[in-house]
C-alpha angles and dihedrals in degrees: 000000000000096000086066105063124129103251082059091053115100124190113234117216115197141066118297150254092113109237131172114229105246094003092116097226127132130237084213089058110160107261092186111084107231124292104284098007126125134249090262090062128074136032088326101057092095090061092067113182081342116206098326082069110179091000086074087073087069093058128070121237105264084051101052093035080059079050102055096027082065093047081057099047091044093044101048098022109029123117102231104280090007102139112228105205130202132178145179124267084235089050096260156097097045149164155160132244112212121175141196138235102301115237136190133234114196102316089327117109115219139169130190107226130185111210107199106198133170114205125167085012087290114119127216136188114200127178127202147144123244112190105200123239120236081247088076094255130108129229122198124247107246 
């Protein structure tokens, strides 16, 4: 992971959303996967299980779509620190989406982010860096 070094990191002024110059894609971007589709379809497939990674088996779909719809917000809309909260129809599980300064390598845009979730009553903190595609979406760092 060469390519991510810090000399390659570039800090990005401006309000967001995030939006690479000539990329094509649109800050109004769709967050809600098509009628019908799963979570796995859409703008946020390429955010796979996001940052909630195989916690994401013990929610249902609409619970872990409000997951990774607020990794997205938070991710393309998000003033830098600006919590973007989710939660459960039943009250829980939930959780809040907060990201960083976003940066730039080489003509990619990327953030780091922190989602904070509690599911099962167990609370977890996870940290991680999504670069966004030139289709709008965002995919995490691994």
């Amino acid at each position: 992971m060469a390519l991510f070094s810090l000399s390659a990191c570039n800090t990005i002024s401006g309000p967001t959303p995030v939006v690479s110059p000539g990329s094509g894609a649109s800050a109004a971007a769709p967050v809600n996967a098509p009628s019908g589709a799963g979570v796995g379809m859409g703008i946020l497939g390429a955010l796979g299980n996001g940052l909630i990674g195989t916690a994401a088996n013990r929610l249902d779909p609409a619970d872990r779509k409000k997951a990774l719809e607020a990794e997205y917000k938070a991710l393309e809309y998000a003033p830098v620190g600006r919590a973007t909260s989710w939660k459960s129809a039943s009250g829980t599980p939930s959780g809040e989406v907060i990201a960083a300064q976003p940066y730039q390598v080489g003509s990619q845009n990327c953030r780091q982010y922190t989602h904070i979730f509690t599911i099962d009553a167990a609370p977890q903190t996870v940290r991680g860096t999504a670069c966004r595609n030139p289709d709008g979406s965002w995919t995490p760092l691994t």
